[in-house]
Each structure stands twice: as structure tokens, then as C-alpha cells.
matplotlib code that plots the C-alpha trace (Angstrom):
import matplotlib.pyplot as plt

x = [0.0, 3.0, 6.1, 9.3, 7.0, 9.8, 11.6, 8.7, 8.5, 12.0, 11.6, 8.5, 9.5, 6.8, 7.8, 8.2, 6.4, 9.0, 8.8, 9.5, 12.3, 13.7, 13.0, 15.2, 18.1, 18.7, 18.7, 21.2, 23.0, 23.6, 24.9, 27.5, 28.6, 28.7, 31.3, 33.0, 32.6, 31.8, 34.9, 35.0, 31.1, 30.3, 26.9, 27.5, 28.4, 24.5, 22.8, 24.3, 23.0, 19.4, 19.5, 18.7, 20.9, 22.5, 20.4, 17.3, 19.1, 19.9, 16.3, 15.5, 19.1, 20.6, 24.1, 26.0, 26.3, 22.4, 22.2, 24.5, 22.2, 19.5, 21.0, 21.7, 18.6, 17.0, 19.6, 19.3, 15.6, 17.7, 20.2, 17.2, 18.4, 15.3, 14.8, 17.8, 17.5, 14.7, 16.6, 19.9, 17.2, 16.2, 19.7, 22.1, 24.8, 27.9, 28.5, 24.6, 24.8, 28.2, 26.3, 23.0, 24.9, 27.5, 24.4, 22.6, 25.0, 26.0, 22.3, 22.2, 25.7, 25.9, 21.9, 23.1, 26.8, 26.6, 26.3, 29.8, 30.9, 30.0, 31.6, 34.5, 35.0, 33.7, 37.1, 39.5, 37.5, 37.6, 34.6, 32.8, 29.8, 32.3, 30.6, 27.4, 28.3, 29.7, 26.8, 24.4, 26.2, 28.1, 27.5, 23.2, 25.7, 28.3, 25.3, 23.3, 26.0, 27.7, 24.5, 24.5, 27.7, 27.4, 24.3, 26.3, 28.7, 26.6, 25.1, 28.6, 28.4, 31.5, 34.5, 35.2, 35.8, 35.3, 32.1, 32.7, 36.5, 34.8, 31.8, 34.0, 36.4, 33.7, 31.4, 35.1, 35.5, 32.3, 32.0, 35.7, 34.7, 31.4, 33.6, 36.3, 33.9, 34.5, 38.3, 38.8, 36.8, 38.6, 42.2, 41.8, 40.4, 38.3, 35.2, 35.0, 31.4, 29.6, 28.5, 32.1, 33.6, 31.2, 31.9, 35.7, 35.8, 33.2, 34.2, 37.8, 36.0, 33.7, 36.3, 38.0, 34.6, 34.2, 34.8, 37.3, 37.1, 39.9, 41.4, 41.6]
y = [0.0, 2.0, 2.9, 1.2, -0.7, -3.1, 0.3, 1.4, -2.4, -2.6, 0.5, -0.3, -4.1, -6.0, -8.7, -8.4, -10.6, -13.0, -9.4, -7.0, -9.1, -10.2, -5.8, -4.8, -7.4, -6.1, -2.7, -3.7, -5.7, -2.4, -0.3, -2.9, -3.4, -0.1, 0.1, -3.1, -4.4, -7.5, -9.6, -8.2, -8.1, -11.3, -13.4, -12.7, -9.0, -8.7, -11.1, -9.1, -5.6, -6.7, -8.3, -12.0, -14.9, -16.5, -19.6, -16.9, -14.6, -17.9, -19.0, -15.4, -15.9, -18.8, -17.3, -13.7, -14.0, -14.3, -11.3, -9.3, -10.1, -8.8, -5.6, -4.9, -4.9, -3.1, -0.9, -1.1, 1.3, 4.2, 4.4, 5.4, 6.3, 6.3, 10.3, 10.7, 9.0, 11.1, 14.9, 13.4, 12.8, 16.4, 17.8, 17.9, 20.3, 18.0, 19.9, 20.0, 16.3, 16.1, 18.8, 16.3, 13.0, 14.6, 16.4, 12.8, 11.0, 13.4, 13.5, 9.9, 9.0, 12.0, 11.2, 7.3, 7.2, 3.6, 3.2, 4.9, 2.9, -0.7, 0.1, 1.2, -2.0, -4.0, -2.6, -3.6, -7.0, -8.3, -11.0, -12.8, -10.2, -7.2, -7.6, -7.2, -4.3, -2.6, -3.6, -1.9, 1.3, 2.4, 1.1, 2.3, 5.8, 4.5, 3.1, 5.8, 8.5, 5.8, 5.8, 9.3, 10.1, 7.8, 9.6, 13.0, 11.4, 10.6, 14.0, 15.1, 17.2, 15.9, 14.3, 10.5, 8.4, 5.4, 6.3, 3.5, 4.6, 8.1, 7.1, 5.3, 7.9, 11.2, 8.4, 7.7, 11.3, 12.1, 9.2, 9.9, 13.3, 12.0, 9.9, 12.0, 14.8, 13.8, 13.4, 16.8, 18.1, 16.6, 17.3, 20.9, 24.2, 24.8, 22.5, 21.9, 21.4, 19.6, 22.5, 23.9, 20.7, 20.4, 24.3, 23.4, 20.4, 19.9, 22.4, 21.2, 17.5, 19.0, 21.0, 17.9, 16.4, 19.0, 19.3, 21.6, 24.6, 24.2, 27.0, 29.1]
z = [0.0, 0.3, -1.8, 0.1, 2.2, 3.4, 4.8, 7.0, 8.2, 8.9, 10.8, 12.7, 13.0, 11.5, 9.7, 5.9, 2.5, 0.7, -1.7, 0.5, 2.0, -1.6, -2.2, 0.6, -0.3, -3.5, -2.2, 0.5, -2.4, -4.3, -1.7, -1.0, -4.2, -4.9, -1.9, -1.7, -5.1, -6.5, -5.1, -1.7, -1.2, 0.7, 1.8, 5.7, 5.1, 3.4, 5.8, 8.6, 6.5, 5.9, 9.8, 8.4, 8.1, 5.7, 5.2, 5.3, 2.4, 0.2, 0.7, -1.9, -3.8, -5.1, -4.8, -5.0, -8.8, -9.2, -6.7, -8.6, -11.6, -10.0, -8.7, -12.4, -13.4, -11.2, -12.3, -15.6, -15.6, -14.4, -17.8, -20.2, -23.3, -25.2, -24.8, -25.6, -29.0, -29.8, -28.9, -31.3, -34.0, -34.1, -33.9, -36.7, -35.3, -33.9, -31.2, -30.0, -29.9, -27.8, -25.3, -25.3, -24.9, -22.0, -20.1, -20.4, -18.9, -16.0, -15.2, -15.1, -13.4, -11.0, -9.8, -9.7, -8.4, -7.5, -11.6, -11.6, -8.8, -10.2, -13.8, -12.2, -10.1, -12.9, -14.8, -11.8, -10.7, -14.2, -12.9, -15.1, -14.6, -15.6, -19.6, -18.4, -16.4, -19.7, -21.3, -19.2, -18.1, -20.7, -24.1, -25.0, -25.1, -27.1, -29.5, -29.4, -30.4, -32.8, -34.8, -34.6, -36.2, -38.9, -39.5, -39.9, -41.9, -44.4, -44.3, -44.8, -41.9, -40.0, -41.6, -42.1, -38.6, -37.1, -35.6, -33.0, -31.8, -31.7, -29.9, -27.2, -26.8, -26.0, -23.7, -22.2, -21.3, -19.9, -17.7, -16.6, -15.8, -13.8, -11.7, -10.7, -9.6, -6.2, -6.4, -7.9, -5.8, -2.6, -4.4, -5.5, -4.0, -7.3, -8.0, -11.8, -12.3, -15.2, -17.1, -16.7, -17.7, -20.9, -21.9, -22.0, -23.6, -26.3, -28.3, -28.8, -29.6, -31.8, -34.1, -34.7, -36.1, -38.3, -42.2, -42.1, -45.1, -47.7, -48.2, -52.1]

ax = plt.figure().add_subplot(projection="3d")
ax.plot(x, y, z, "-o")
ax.set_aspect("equal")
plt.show()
């Protein structure tokens, strides 16, 4: 009857449905490995987080890869690209689409940090779930803005690239830039925020996109 049910339960201690338990695991699941990652992140560490045991969490969860699975998807709803797609359509300046795709994915990544967070141990882990994480977080960008560029390129409004190597590269920088918001932040006096980060950078991206004028 109420949204995050299982959290007012857990707070008033009535016991919770087989959903709102399995609800309240994955939620636990994700802040752990968001901060442990995949490797470090064990059963009894969760168990202990959701105030079950082990036996009880493995009655919802066959094992951690199946509950790594899980926290994906439920991950999965909040990199929505689909609106995205539809603004890139509409634009045919290069260096509006660089400014769509970069404010896209800071609004997603710096709402979400725990997205950031899993690609980044995904990288370092090298598990067998790391694909999947790529998958999900960053490649519906690297698609999207892929297709994009071809599309220009047939227009003849950019120059000749692999629209793949490109693609990778600008998603690269942006999600770099998303998850070393904190670290700049922490290392120097000056806080480089998105919009100033997007201001300085696209343009020098987009000029190399560009069909450059010969000259008479």
C-alpha cells in the first residue's frame, strides 16, 4: 500500500512478505557493491545488512552472482536512453549532440553514483559479470552516439571516422569526468562542475569532427 514498504516495516519491525524481503536485499545488495565491489562483497556481510541470516538470504538468492544479476537490473531502468535518442534525431549540429549526450550521462551518473561505482569496479575485478556491467552502463551511449555520427557522416556534416573509436572515446571522457567529480573536488580548491567541464571540452571534440574549409 505504500512505496518502500519493506523500509517502513524494517523501521516499525513488522515482519516483511517474501517481496519485501527479496526488495530490501537487493537494495542492500547495491549499496554494497557499490562500496566493496563484486569480489569483496560477501553473503554474511549482506545477511548481517538486511539483519537475516545466511540460510534466510539464500532461501531469496541462489548465490551472489544471481544477486549481482538482480541488482543490475534493477539498475538497468535508471540508464534510459530512449529520450535521448529522440533529442539526437532532431539535432544535426555535432557539437549540439556532444552537449545532449555529455548532459545525459551526468544527469544519469551523478543522480546514480553507485552506476559509476560498479563500472569502475567491474574494470579492476575483471569477474565474469564485468561484460554485463559494460553492457548496461556504458554502451546504449556508445550506440546511441555511434549511430549518430554515422548519421552526420553521411550527411557530410563531419568528416570520415570510425564512428565506433569516436563514440567510445567522448562516452570515455564524460563518464571519466562524472567519476572524478569527487576526487577533484577533494584534491583541489576549485570545484569543476559539469557545465564547466562540458563548456571546456566539447568544443575542442567538436572542431576535430568538423569538415574543415579548404582553403583558395
Amino acid at each position: 500500500m505504500i512505496t518502500n514498504g519493506w523500509r517502513i516495516c524494517v523501521t516499525m519491525g513488522i515482519r516483511l512478505t517474501a517481496e519485501q524481503r527479496k526488495k530490501q536485499i537487493i537494495h542492500k545488495a547495491t549499496t554494497l557493491f557499490a562500496r566493496y565491489g563484486f569480489d569483496r562483497m560477501t553473503v554474511k556481510m549482506l545477511a548481517s545488512a538486511c539483519g537475516i541470516t545466511e540460510p534466510a538470504l539464500y532461501r531469496h538468492f541462489s548465490g551472489k552472482e544471481k544477486l549481482y544479476d538482480e541488482v543490475l537490473k534493477s539498475l538497468e531502468s535508471k540508464v534510459k536512453v530512449g529520450d535521448l535518442k529522440e533529442d539526437l534525431a532532431a539535432e544535426n549540429n555535432v557539437e549540439g549532440i556532444l552537449y545532449l549526450v555529455a548532459q545525459h550521462i551526468f544527469s544519469t551518473y551523478l543522480g546514480h553514483s553507485e552506476l559509476s561505482r560498479l563500472l569502475l569496479y567491474s574494470s579492476l575485478e575483471k569477474h565474469s559479470m564485468s561484460g554485463r556491467v559494460f553492457d548496461m552502463v556504458r554502451a546504449p551511449y556508445i550506440k546511441v552516439l555511434g549511430d549518430t555520427l554515422a548519421r552526420l557522416m553521411k550527411k557530410r556534416k563531419i568528416r570520415k571516422v570510425n564512428t565506433v573509436i569516436t563514440a567510445r572515446c567522448f562516452v570515455g571522457m564524460v563518464m571519466d569526468c562524472t567519476m572524478g567529480q569527487n576526487l577533484w573536488n577533494r584534491m583541489q580548491s576549485r570545484q569543476f562542475k559539469p557545465e564547466v567541464v562540458m563548456k571546456n571540452n566539447i568544443p575542442i571534440f567538436a572542431r576535430g569532427l568538423m569538415i574543415q574549409a579548404r582553403k583558395k
